[in-house]
C-alpha positions in Angstrom: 0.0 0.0 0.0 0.7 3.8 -0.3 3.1 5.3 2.1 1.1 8.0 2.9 -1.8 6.6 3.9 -1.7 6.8 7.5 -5.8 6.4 8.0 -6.8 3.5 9.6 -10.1 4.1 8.2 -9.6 4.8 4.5 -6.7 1.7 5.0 -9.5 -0.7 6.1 -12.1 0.6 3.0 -8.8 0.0 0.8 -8.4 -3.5 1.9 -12.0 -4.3 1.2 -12.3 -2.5 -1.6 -9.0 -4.4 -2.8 -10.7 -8.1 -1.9 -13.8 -7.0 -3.9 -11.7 -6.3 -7.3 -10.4 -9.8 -6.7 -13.1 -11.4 -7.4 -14.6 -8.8 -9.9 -15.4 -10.8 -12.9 -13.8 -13.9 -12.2 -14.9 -17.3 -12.9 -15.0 -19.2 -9.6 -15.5 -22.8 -8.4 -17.7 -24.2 -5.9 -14.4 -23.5 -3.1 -13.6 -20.2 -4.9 -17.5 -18.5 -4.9 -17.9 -20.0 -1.3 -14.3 -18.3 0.3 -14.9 -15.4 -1.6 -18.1 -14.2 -0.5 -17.1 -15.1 3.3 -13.6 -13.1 2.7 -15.7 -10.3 1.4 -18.3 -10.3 4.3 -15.2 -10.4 6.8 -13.1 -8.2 5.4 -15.7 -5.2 4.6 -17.1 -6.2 8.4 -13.7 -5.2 9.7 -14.3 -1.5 7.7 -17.6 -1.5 8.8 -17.2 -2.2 12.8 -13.7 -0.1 13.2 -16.3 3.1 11.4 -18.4 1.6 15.3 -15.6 1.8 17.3 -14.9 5.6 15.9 -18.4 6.7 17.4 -18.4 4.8 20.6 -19.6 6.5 23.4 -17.3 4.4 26.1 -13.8 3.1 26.0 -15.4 -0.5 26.6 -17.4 -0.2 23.2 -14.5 1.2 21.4 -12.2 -1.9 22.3 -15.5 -4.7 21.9 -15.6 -2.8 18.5 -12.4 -2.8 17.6 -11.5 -6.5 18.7 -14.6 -7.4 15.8 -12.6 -5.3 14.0 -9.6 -7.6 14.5 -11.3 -11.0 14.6 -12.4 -10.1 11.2 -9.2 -9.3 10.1 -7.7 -12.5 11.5 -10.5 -14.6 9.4 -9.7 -12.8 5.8 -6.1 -13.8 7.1 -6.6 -17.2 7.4 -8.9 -17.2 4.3 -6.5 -15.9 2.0 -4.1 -18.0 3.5 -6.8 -21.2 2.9 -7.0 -19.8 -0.4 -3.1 -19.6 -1.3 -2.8 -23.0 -0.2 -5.4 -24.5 -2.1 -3.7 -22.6 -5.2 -7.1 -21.1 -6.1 -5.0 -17.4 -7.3 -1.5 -17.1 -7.7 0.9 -16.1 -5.2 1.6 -13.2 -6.6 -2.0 -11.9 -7.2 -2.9 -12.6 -3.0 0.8 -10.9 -2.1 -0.2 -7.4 -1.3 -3.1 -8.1 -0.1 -1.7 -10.6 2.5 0.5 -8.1 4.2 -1.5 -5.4 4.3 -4.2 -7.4 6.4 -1.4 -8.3 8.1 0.1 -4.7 8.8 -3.9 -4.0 9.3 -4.3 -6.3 12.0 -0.7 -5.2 13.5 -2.2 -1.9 13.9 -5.4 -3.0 15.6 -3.8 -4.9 17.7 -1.8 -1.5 18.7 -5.1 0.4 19.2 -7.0 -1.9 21.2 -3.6 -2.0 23.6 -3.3 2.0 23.4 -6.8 2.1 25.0 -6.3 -0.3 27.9 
């Protein structure tokens, strides 16, 4: 990913956004349609529940929201992983996209300590 992009926010819609073009217009198999739709749901759910954590009211909600957040992250992890190892893309084309969910969930894991 970009350098500057230092919003967690606009990093998570990114990542999603990023999973989504995967798939756009591909042919997929039984395997491929069923882990793609679940690594869509998790990873736009991880977008979706840190934009929750940014409006919560108590330090308790923000770090319930942000650990969905983060077990949503850890799921596209091992789903692109799953996905790698079942040789349904190419290395190459899951590459970028593996280590910025990784860096992603690196950072969330940083938050939700911060807050503590």
């Amino acid at each position: 990913m970009n350098d500057k992009k230092f919003d967690l926010s606009e990093r998570l819609e990114d990542f999603a956004a990023g999973i989504i073009l995967l798939y756009d217009k591909k042919v997929l198999s039984f395997a491929g349609e069923y882990l793609a739709k679940q690594l869509i749901r998790s990873s736009c759910s991880s977008a979706l529940n840190y934009g929750e954590a940014l409006g919560a009211g108590t330090d308790r909600d923000k770090i319930n929201k942000l650990r969905i957040s983060l077990k949503e992250l850890r799921e596209s992890q091992r789903n692109l992983n799953i996905q790698s190892k079942a040789q349904l893309f190419l290395e190459d084309d899951l590459l970028n996209l593996k280590d910025e969910n990784d860096q992603l969930i690196r950072i969330m894991v940083t938050r939700i300590k911060n807050i503590k």
